[in-house]
C-alpha positions in Angstrom: -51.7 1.2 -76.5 -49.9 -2.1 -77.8 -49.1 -4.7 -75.7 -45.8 -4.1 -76.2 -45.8 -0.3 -75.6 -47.5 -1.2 -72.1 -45.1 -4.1 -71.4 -42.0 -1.7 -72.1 -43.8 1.3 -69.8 -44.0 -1.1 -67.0 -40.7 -2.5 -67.4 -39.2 1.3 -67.1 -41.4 1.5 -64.0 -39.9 -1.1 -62.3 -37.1 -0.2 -63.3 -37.5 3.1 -61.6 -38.8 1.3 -58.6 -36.0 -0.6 -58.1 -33.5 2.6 -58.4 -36.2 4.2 -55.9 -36.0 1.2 -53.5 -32.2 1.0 -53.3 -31.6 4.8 -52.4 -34.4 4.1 -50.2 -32.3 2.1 -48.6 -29.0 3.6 -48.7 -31.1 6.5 -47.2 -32.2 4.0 -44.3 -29.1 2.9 -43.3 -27.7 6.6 -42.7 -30.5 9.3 -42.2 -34.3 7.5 -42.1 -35.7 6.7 -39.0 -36.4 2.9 -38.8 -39.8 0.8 -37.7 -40.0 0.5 -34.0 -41.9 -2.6 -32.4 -44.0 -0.2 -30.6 -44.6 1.4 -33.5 -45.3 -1.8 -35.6 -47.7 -3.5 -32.7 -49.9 -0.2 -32.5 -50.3 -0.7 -36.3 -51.3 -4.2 -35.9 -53.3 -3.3 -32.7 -55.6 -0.7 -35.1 -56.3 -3.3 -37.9 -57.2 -6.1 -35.2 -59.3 -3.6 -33.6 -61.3 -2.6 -36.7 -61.6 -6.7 -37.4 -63.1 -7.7 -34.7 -65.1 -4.7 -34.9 -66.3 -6.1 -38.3 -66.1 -9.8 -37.2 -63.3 -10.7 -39.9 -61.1 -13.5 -38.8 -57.5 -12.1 -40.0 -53.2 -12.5 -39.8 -52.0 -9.2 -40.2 -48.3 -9.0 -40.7 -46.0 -5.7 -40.4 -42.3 -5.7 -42.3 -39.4 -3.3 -41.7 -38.1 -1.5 -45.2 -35.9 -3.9 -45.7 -39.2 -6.6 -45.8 -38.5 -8.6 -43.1 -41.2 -9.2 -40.4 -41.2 -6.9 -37.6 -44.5 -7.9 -36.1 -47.2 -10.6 -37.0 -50.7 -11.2 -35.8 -52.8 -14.4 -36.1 -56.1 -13.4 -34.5 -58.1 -16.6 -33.6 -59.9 -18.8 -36.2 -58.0 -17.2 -39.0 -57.3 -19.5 -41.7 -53.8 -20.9 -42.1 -52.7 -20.1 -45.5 -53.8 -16.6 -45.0 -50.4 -16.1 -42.6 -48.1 -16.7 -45.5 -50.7 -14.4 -47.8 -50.7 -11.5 -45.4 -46.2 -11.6 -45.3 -46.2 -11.4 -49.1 -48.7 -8.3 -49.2 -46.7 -6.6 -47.0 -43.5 -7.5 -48.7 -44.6 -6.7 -52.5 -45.6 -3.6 -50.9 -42.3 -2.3 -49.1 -40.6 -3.9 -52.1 -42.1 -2.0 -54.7 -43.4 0.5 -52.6 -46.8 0.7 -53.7 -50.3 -0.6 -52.5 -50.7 -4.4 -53.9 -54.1 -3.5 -55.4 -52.1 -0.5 -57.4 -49.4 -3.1 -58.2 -51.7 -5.3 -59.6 -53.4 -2.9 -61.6 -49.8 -1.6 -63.1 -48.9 -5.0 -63.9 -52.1 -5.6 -66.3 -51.2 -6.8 -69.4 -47.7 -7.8 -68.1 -47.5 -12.0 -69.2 -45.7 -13.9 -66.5 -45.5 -11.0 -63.9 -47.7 -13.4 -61.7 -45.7 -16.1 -61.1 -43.0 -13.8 -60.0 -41.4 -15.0 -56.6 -42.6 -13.6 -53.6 -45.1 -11.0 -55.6 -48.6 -10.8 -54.8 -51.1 -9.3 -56.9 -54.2 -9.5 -53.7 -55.0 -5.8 -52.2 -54.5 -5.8 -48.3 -50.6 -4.5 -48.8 -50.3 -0.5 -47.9 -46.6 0.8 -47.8 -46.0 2.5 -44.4 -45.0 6.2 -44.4 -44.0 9.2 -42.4 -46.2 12.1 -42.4 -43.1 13.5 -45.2 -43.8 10.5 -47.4 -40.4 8.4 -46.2 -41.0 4.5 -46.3 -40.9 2.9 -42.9 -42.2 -0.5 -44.1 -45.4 -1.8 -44.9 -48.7 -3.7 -43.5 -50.3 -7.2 -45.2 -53.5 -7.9 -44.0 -55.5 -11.6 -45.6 -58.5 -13.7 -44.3 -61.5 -11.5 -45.3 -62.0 -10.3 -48.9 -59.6 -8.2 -50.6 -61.3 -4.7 -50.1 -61.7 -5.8 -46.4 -58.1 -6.6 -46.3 -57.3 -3.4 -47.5 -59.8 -1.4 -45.4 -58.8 -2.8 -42.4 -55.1 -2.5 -43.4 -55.8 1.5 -43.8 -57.9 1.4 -41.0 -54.9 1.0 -39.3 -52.3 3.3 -40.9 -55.1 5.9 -40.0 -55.3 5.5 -36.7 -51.1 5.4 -36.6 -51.2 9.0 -37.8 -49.7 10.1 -34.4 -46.6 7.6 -34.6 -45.9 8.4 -37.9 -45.0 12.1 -38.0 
């Protein structure tokens, strides 16, 4: 496939997402259920608990659907700039709503699409869903590498199941 082809196929996706994302929220502001704290903390709770488990040092931040932070972990000794990696996971992946690792992997090939504003192309963003698929928001996880990141982000989605029917 040319370069071009594949640049014009992932234009048309975003495109697509974009359309998806605002009825997604039109949809939120009349009939989805929203992101509780309680909700949001248990997430967190379940990705700090599998990191300490693991002894990875990590800021784990939870966004609404609308991307803006609901809850936000620092656990101790994680590095600083990790904090302001975590929120842009989590907010490429409400905003698009994919995992950043399947972002990334969409947007091969794609000149420029890196250096797009508050996009980050690091796995460790998983879009939060209802058991029906509805988007509730989305978890960033940074300070370990990127498949721990994500692990421990699904790690926690997992053991949400209950909260998320």
């Amino acid at each position: 496939m040319s370069t071009q082809a594949r640049l014009t196929r992932f234009a048309l996706a975003i495109a697509a997402l974009t359309l998806m994302s605002a009825t997604a929220t039109l949809q939120a502001q009349t009939l989805r259920p929203s992101l509780s704290l309680a909700t949001a903390k248990k997430i967190a709770q379940g990705c700090e608990d599998r990191a300490r488990k693991e002894g990875w040092n990590l800021n784990i931040a939870i966004v609404d659907e609308g991307g803006n932070l609901k809850h936000f972990t620092s656990m101790d000794n994680a590095f600083l700039a990790t904090a302001k990696i975590a929120q842009l996971k989590a907010q490429t992946s409400v905003g698009l709503p994919f995992p950043t690792r399947q972002v990334r992997e969409a947007a091969k090939g794609a000149q420029g699409l890196e250096h797009t504003p508050g996009l980050i192309l690091v796995a460790g963003g998983l879009p939060i869903r209802m058991a029906d698929g509805k988007l509730l928001g989305a978890i960033g996880v940074s300070g370990a590498s990127e498949d721990q990141d994500e692990a421990c982000a699904q790690a926690a989605l997992d053991g949400a199941k209950d909260l998320l029917k």
